[in-house]
DOFI-309980 format. One record per residue (C-alpha): residue in one letter; z, x, y; residue number from 0. Coordinates in nm, 4 decimals, always signed. Layout:
<pts>
A  Z  X  Y  NUM
...
</pts>
This chain:
<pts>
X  -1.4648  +0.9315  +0.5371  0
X  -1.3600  +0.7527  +0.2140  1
X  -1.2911  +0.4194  +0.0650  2
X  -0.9628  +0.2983  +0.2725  3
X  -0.9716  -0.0389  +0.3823  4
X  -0.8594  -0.3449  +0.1064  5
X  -1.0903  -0.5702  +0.2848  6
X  -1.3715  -0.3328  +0.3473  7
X  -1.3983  -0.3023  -0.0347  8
X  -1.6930  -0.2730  -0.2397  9
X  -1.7663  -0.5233  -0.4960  10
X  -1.5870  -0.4443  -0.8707  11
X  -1.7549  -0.2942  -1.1848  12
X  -1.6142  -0.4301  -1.5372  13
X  -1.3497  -0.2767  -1.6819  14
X  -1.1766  -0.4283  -2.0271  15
X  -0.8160  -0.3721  -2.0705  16
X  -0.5661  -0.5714  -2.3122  17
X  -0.3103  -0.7422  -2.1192  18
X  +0.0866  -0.8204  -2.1510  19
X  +0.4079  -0.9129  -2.2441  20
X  +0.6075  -0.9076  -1.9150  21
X  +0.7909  -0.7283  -1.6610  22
X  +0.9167  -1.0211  -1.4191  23
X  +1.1111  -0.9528  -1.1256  24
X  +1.2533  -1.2534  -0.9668  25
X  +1.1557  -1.1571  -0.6542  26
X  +1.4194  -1.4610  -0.4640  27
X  +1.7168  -1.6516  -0.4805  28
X  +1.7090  -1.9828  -0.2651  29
X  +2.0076  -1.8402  -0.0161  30
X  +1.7466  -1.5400  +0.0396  31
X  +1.4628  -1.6838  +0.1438  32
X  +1.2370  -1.4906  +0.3663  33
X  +1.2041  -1.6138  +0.7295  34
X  +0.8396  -1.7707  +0.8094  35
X  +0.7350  -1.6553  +1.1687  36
X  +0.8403  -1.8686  +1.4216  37
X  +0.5686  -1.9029  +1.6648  38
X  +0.2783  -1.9887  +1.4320  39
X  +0.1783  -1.9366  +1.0164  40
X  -0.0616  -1.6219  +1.1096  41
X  +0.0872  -1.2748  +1.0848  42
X  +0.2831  -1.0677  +0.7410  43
X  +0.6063  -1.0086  +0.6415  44
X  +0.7114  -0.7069  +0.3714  45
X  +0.9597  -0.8353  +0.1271  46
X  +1.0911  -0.5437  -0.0803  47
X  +1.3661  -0.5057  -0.3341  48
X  +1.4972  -0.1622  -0.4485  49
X  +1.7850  -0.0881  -0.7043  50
X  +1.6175  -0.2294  -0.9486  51
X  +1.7594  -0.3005  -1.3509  52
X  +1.5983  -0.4418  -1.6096  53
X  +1.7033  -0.8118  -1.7156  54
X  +1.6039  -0.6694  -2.0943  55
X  +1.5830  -0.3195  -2.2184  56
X  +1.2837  -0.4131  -2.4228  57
X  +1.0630  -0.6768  -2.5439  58
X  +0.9418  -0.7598  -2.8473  59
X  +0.6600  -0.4743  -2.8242  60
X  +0.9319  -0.2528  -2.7106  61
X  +0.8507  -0.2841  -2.2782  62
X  +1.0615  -0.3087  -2.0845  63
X  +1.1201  -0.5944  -1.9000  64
X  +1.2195  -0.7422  -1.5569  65
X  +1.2146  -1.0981  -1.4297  66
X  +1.2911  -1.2625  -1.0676  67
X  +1.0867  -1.5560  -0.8497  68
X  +0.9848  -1.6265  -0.4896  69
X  +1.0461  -2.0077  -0.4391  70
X  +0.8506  -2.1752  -0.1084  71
X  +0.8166  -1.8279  +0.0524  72
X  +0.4977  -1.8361  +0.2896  73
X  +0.3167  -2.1006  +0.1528  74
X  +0.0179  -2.0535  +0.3839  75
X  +0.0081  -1.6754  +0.2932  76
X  -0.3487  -1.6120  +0.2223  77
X  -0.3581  -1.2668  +0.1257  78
X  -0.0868  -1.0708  -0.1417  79
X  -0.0661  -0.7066  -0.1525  80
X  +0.1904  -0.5163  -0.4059  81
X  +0.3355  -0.1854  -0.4232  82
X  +0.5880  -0.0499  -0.6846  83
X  +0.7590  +0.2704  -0.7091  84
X  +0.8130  +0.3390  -1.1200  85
X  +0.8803  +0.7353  -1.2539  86
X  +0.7627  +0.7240  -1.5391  87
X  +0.6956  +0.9990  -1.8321  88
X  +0.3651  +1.1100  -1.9410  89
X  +0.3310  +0.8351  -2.2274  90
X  +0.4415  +0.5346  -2.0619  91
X  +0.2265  +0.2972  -1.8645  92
X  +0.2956  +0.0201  -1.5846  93
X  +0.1607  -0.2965  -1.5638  94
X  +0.1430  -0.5524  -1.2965  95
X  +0.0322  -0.9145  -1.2292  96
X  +0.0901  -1.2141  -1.0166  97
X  +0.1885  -1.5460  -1.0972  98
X  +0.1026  -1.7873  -0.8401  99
X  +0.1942  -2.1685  -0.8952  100
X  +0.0224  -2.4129  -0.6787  101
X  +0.0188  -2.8274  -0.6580  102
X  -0.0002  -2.9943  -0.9418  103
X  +0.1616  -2.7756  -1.1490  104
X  -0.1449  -2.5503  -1.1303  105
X  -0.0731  -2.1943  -1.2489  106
X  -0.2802  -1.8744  -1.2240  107
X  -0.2145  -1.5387  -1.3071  108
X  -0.3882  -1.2099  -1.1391  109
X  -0.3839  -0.8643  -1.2982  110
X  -0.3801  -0.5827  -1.0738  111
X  -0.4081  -0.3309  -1.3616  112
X  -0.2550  -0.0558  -1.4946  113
X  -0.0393  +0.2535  -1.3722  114
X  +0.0472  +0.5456  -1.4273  115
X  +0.0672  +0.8969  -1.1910  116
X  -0.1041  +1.1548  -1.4743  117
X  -0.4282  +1.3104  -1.3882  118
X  -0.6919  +1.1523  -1.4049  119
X  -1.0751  +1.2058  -1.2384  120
X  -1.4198  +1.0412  -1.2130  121
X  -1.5836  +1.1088  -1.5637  122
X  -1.2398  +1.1413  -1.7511  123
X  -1.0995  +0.8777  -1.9737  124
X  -0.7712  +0.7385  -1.8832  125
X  -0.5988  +0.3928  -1.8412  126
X  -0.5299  +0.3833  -1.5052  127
X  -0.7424  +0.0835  -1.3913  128
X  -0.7444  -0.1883  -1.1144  129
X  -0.8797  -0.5145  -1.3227  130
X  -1.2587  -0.6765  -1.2334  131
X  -1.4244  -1.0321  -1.1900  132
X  -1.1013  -1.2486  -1.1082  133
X  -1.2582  -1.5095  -0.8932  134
X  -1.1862  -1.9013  -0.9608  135
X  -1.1328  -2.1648  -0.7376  136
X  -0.8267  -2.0581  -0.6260  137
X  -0.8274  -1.6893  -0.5422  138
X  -1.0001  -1.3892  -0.5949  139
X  -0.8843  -1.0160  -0.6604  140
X  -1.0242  -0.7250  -0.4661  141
X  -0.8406  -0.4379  -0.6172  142
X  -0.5349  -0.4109  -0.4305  143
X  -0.5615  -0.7501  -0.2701  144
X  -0.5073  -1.1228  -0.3839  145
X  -0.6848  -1.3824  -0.1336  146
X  -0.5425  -1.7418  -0.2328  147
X  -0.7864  -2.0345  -0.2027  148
X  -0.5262  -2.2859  -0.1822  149
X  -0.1680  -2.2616  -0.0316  150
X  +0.1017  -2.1506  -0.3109  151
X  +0.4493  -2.3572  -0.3512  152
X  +0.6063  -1.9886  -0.5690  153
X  +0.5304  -1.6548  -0.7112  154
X  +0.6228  -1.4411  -0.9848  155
X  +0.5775  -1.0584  -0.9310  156
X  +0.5401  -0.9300  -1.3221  157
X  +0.5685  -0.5439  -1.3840  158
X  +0.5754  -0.3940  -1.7448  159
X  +0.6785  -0.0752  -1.8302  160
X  +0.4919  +0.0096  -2.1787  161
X  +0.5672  +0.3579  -2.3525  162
X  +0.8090  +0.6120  -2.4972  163
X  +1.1441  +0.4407  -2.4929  164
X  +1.3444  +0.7641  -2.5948  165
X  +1.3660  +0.8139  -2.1805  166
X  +1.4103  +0.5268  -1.9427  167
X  +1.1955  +0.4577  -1.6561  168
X  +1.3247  +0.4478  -1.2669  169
X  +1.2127  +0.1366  -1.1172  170
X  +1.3156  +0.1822  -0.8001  171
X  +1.1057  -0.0600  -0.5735  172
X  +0.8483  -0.3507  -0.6047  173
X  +0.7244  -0.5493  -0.2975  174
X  +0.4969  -0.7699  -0.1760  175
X  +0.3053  -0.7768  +0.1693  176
X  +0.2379  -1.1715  +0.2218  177
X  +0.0902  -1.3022  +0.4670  178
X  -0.2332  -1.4780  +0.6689  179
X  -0.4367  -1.2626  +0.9147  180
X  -0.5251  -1.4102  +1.2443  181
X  -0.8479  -1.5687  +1.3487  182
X  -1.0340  -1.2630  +1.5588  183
X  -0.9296  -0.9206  +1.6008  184
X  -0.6260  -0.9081  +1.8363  185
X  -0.7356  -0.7383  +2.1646  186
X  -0.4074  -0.7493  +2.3885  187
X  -0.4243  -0.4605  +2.6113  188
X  -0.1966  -0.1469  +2.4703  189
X  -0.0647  +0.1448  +2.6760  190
X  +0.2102  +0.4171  +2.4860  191
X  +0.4656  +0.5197  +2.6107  192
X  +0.4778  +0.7422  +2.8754  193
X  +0.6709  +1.0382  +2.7188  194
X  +0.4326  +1.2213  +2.4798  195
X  +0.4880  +1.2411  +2.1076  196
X  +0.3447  +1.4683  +1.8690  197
X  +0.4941  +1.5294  +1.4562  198
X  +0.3726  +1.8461  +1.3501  199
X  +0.2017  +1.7084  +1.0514  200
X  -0.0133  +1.9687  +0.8512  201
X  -0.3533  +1.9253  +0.8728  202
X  -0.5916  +1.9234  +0.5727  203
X  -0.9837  +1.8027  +0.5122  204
X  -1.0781  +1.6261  +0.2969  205
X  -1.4294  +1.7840  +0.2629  206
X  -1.2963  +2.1188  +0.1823  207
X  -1.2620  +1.9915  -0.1985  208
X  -1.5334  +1.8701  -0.4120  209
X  -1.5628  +1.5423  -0.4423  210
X  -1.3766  +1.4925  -0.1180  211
X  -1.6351  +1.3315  +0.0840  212
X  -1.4656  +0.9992  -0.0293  213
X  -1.0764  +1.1323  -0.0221  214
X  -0.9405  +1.0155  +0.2773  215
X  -0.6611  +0.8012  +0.1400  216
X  -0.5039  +1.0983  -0.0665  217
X  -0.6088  +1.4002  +0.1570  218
X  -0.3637  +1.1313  +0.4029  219
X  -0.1037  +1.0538  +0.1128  220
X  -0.1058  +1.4301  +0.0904  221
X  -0.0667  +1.5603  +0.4332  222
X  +0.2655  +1.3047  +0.4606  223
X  +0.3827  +1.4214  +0.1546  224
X  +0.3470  +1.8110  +0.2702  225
X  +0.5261  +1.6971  +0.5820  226
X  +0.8618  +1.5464  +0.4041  227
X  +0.8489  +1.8627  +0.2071  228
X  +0.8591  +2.0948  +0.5175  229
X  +1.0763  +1.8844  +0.6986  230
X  +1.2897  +1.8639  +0.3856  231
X  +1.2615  +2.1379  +0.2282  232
X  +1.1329  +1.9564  -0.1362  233
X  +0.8896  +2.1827  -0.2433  234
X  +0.8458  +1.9466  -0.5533  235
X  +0.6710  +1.6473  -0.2925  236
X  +0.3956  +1.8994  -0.2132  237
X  +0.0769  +1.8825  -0.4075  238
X  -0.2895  +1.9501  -0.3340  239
X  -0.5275  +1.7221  -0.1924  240
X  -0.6776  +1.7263  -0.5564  241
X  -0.3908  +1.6583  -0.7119  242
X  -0.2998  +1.3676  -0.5574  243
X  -0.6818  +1.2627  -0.5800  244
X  -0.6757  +1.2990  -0.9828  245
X  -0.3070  +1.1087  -0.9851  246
X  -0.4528  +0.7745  -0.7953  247
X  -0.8082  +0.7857  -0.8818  248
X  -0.9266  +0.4536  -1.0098  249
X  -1.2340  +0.3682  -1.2392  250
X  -1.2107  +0.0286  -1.1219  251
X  -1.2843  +0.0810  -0.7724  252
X  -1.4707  +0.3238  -0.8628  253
X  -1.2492  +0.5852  -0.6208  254
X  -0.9410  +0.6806  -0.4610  255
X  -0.8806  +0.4015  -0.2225  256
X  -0.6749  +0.1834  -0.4089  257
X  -0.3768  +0.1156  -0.1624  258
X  -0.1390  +0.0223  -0.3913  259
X  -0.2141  +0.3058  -0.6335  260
X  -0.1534  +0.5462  -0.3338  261
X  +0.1413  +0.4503  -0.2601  262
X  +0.2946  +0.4214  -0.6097  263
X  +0.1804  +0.7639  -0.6273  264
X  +0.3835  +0.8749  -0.3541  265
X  +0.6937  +0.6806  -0.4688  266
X  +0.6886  +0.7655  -0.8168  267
X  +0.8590  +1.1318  -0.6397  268
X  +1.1997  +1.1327  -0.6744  269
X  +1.3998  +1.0900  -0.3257  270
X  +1.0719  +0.9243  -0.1838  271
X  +0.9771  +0.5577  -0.1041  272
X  +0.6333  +0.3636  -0.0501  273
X  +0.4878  +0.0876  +0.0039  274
X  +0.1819  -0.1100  +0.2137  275
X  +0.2358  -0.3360  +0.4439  276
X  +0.1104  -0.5002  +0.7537  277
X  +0.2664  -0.4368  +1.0982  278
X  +0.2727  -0.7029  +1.3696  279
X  +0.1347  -0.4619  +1.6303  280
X  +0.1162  -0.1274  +1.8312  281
X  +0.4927  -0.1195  +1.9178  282
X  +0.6076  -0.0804  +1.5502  283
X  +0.3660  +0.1988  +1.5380  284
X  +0.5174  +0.3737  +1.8072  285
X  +0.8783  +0.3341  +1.7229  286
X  +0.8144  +0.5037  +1.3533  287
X  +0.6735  +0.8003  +1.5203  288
X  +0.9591  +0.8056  +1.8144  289
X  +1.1722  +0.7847  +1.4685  290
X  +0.9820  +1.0769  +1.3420  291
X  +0.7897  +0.8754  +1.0485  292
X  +0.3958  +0.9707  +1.0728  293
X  +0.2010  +0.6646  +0.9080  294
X  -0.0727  +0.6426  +0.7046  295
X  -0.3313  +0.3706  +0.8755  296
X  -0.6240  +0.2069  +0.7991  297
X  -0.9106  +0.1144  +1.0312  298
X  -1.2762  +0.0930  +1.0837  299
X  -1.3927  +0.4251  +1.1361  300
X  -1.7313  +0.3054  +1.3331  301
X  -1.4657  +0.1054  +1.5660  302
X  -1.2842  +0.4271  +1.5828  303
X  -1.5049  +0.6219  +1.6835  304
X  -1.6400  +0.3568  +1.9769  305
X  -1.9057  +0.2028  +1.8578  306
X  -1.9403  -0.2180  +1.9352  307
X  -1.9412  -0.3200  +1.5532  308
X  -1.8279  -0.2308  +1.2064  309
X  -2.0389  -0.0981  +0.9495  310
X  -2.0271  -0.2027  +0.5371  311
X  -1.7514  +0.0051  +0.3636  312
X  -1.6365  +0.2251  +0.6730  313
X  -1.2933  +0.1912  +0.5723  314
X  -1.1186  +0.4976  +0.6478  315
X  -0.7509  +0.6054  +0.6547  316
X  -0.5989  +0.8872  +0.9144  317
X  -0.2577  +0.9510  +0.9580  318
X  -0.1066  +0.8730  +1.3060  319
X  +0.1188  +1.1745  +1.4479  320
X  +0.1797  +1.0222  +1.8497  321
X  +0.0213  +1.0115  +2.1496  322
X  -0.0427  +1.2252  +2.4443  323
X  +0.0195  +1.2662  +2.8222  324
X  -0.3182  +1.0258  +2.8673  325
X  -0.2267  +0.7519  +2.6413  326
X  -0.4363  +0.8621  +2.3751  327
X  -0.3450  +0.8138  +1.9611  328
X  -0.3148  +1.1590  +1.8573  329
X  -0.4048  +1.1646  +1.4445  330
X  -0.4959  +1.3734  +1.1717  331
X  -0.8267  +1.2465  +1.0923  332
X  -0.9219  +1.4266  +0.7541  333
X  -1.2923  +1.3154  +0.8124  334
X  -1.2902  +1.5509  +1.1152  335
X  -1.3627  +1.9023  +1.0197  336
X  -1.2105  +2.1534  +1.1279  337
X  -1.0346  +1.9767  +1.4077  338
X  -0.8569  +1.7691  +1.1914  339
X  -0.5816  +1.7016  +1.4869  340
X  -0.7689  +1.4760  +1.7195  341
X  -0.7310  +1.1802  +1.9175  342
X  -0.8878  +0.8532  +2.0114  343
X  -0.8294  +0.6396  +2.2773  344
X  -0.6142  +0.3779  +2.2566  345
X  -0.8306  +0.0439  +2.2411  346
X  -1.0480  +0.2097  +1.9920  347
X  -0.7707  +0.2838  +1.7646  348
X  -0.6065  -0.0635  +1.8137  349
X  -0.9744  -0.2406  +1.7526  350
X  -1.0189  -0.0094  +1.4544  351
X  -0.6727  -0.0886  +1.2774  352
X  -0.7460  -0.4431  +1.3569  353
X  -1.0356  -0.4075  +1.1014  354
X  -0.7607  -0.3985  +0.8251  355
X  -0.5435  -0.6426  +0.9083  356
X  -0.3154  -0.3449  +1.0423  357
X  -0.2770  -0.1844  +0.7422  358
X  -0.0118  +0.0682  +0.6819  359
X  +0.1091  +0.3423  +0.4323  360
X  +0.4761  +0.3585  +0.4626  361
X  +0.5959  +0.7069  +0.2769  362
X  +0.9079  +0.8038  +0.3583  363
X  +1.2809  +0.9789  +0.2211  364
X  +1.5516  +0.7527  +0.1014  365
X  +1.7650  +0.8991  +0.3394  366
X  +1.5620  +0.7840  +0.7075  367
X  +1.6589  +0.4713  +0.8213  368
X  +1.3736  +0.2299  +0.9479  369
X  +1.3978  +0.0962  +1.3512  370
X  +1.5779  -0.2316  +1.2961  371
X  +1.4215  -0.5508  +1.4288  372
X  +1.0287  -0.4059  +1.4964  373
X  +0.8849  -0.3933  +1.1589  374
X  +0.8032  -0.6820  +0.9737  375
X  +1.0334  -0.5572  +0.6475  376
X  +1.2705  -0.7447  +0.5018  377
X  +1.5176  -0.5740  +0.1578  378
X  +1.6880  -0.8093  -0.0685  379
X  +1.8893  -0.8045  -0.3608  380
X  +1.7715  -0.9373  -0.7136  381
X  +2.0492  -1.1900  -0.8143  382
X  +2.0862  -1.0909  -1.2400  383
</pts>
């Protein structure tokens, strides 16, 4: 079991870090607005852009810099989660905030820290950091997530590239998951399909390392990652559970569960793509793995494993690899040793991924197209 869930987070510890110049990306264009959903203001949408290029080549401190805007784009979204996928070289750092303008001409600006993919383990020194205490009147930062207060009229996405300038960066995508969960845990009834569907996904523990007891998110991050590489044959997208542990560990948490940091991890590969986002239910689950796309997802793991309510800080991520003959999730739960392939029942996993607002980890090749018209993803261009 490890630290998984944004929501199931554990309150922050202090961490000082000198902040900015920035990296905007203007994240919409008024013609590109993102659709709200049509039957109510509860539920998330994914709004990505890839392709990126820099509006400057550098600042004034030598960053690099990128600017766009989301005008009027889910006002009532309560919570903000962002992922980026930057390759970077050893030397340069990424930084990223959140402008959010309310009424009034109110503005506030979140931090969600710094990044970069070099080792880097409990007890060691390094920059990588999510950012502490941001809590005013109008939202509050829990690592990975931004919880608005009060309903936003636009947003500015900042990201900063800081570093060596004698090689350019890759920026090649930044999104936001926006949205407002809905009041109680959805419990429609869920049956899979009736044709069983199992990925071969490897299977790995997380308690076979030290230090893993709390490495579920990259023991999962890993075990996708191993299974592009097979199915690819990219030897260079398969690392060890450690590895991947030491390349999104942050102080600031104080662990590995930092969703955003997982997946920037993950897309910082060339060839490879990540982000988080929040699916509207069961169905899009089940068409990525008809698709052959296992998913990273986090849950409850007291609700996963039946019990009536959640416990404090069970967040827990598995990776989903289809379901069998009976109806039941099959996963690769790295907090089950050795029988890491396992399954659950279906209204326990649904209850479970509930917890998280249906969380996912989307890690996938450039080259696999998404189902069209299930998932809750929208691409756009940036207008220069």
């Amino acid at each position: 079991m490890g630290q998984g869930s944004g929501l199931l987070k554990k309150s922050q510890v202090n961490t000082r870090l000198t902040f900015y110049t920035v990296l905007m990306l203007m994240l919409l264009s008024p013609i590109m607005k993102p659709a709200r959903a049509e039957t109510d203001e509860h539920g998330f949408r994914f709004i990505g852009w890839t392709q990126l290029s820099p509006v400057k080549s550098q600042s004034s401190d030598g960053s690099t810099i990128y600017e766009a805007k989301i005008d009027g784009a889910w006002p009532s979204g309560t919570h903000w989660i962002p992922s980026w996928n930057v390759a970077t070289h050893p030397d340069q750092r990424v930084w990223v905030d959140l402008e959010i303008q309310f009424e009034h001409d109110i503005r506030k600006t979140y931090q969600f820290g710094c990044w970069h993919s070099e080792a880097q383990e409990r007890g060691q020194e390094g920059t990588r950091t999510s950012i502490n205490h941001q809590d005013d009147p109008y939202g509050v930062v829990y690592t990975d997530t931004l919880i608005l207060r009060q309903s936003a009229l636009s947003a500015r996405l900042r990201l900063r590239v800081e570093g060596d300038r004698s090689a350019a960066e890759v920026v090649s995508l930044l999104g936001l998951c926006v949205g407002k969960p809905a009041v109680g845990a959805n419990e429609v009834a869920v049956k899979a399909p009736a044709s069983a569907v199992m990925l071969e996904v490897p299977a790995r523990c997380q308690f076979d390392y030290i230090g893993g007891k709390v490495w579920c998110s990259p023991t999962s991050v890993t075990m996708i990652m191993q299974y592009w590489a097979d199915q690819m044959q990219r030897t260079q997208w398969s690392h060890t559970v450690p590895q991947v542990a030491a390349g999104i560990f942050d102080p600031g948490w104080p662990g590995t569960g930092n969703w955003s940091f997982n997946v920037a991890y993950a897309g910082a590969h060339a060839g490879l793509r990540s982000w988080v986002c929040r699916l509207r239910s069961m169905e899009s689950l089940f068409s990525l793995i008809e698709k052959g796309i296992p998913v990273a997802i986090s849950v409850s793991y007291d609700l996963l494993k039946g019990k009536a309510v959640k416990g404090n800080n069970d967040g827990h991520l598995i990776v989903m690899t289809g379901w069998d003959q009976e109806g039941r999730i099959l996963v690769n739960d790295p907090a089950r040793c050795p029988q890491v392939n396992t399954s659950y029942p279906v209204e326990a996993f649904v209850r479970a991924w509930n917890a998280s607002h249906r969380t996912v980890y989307l890690i996938l090749p450039d080259q696999i197209e998404l189902p069209e018209g299930l998932l809750e993803i929208e691409w756009l261009q940036l207008k220069q």
